[in-house]
Phi, psi and omega in degrees: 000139206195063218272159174212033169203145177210078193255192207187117154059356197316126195226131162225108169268176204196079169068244166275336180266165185242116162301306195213150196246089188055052200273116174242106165227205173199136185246102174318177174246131189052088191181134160245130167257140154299101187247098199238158177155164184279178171328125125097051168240019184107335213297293193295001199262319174283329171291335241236288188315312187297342196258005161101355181300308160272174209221141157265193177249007165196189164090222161188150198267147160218139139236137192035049145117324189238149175314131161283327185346109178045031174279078191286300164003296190248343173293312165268061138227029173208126181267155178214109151244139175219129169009329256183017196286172177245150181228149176306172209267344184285346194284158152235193168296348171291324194287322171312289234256025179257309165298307182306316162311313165295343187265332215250110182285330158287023192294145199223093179303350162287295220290287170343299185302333202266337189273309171322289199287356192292334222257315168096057226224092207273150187263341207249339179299140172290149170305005153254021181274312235261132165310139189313324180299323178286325182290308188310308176317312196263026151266324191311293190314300198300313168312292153337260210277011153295331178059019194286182200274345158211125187255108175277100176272118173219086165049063183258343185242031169292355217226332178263144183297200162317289218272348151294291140002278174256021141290293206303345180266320160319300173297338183275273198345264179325344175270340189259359187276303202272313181223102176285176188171179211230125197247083187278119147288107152271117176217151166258342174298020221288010129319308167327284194260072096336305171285273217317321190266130172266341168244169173241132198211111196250118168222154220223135173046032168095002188231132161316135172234345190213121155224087199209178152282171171293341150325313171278301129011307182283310170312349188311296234200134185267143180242128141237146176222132167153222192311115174309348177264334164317296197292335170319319198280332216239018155271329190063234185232046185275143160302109166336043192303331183195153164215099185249156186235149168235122203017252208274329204274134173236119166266119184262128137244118195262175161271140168108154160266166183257109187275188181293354180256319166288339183290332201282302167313347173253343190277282156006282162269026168095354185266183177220141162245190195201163170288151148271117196277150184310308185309343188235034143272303193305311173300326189276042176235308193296297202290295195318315191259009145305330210258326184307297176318334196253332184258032117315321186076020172235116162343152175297311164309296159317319154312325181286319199273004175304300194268005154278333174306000000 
């Protein structure tokens, strides 16, 4: 263990809303995590605190050991690009990525130009010229060819196509093969970075529901499918996360794995199973603890602010 985030009890209020909720996890060193979850579930609010951009309103942040706050130490050895970065209005991308040299001390200027041309990236147009997709391109790069010791991807590449897309991802791989380092990716695509990630770090109504690897994280949870009264008999009194039916034939997806004796019990009665892709275990994680929420009859917020009362 080798943590270079460390966070502890991390809370953020807004008035009436709780961003975060008692939020505790620890971020590894040299590793890329899935930092996943729906619209308005915490992610950017918590990346936004680490990178000193935001304040909580209680717990504590340390990276690589120290308060980032007005921390010049630990602020550049980290990048944060998000959908939304703003650049003046007068820059175009040569100048970004000019500033970003100066600021990022591992910046790799080769590497940048190679990002350009991956990108197709006109340099001279200003950036309030620039297509959403081109606006995307020069944070990826800036992520990328920064080379800091930890990098924050937040939904920077919505704006780039299929096939932009996975240049960025092909090119972050390969750049993380030769010089690791530690990458938290936010997406709602998370089918997309599946292969890329190894860990998973799921938050859902401002509190972690999921910290594990991507490896465990696939094991949560088994799909069977075929005759619905079979599959009924041979869940028994497993949890359910979804189910859907079409006349006779029934698709399950349960928490839990299958040992060998149950695979033989299910071939037996005819049914078949499949892996559950990280994307529908996490969304069905996601509904499941919505759901929790919803037949309580108390908001997630209001319970917090209940029980602090």
């Amino acid at each position: 263990m080798d943590p270079v985030i460390d966070v502890t009890d991390l809370t953020k209020r807004y008035r009436e809303t709780t961003a975060l909720d008692g939020v505790s996890f620890r971020i590894e060193r040299n590793a890329i995590y899935g930092f996943l979850g729906r619209n308005g579930a915490g992610k950017t609010t918590a990346m936004s605190i680490l990178t000193a951009q935001n304040f909580p309103t209680s717990g504590t942040v340390r990276v690589f050991g120290e308060d980032p706050y007005e921390n010049a130490r630990v602020l550049n050895r980290m990048c944060f690009v998000r959908e939304s970065q703003k650049y003046p209005d007068e820059a175009n991308a040569r100048i970004a990525f000019r500033s970003a040299a100066m600021f990022f001390p591992h910046w790799d200027q080769e590497l940048c130009e190679r990002l350009i041309d991956d990108f197709r990236l006109p340099l001279n147009r200003p950036v309030k010229k620039l297509s959403r997709g081109q606006l995307s391109a020069v944070g990826v790069i800036i992520g990328i060819a920064s080379r800091a010791e930890i990098t924050f991807f937040d939904e920077p590449y919505l704006g780039l196509d299929a096939v932009a897309r996975q240049i960025f991802y092909d090119r972050l791989l390969e750049d993380y093969a030769e010089h690791p380092r530690t990458i938290l990716l936010s997406s709602h695509l998370i089918d997309e970075i599946s292969n890329l990630i190894e860990r998973v770090l799921v938050i859902d109504q401002g509190r972690i529901i999921m910290d594990m690897s991507a490896d465990e994280a696939r094991e949560q949870a088994t799909n069977i499918v075929g005759d619905s009264a079979e599959v009924d008999a041979f869940l028994g009194g497993r949890e359910v996360l979804h189910r859907e039916s079409l006349g006779r034939v029934a698709s399950v997806t349960f928490l839990g794995t299958l040992d060998r004796d149950e695979r033989r019990a299910l071939a037996e009665a005819g049914l078949e199973t499949a892996p559950v892709p990280l994307q529908q275990l996490i969304v069905r994680m996601t509904q499941r603890t919505g759901e929790a929420t919803a037949s309580s009859g108390t908001p997630a917020n209001d319970r917090t602010e209940g029980a602090k009362r």
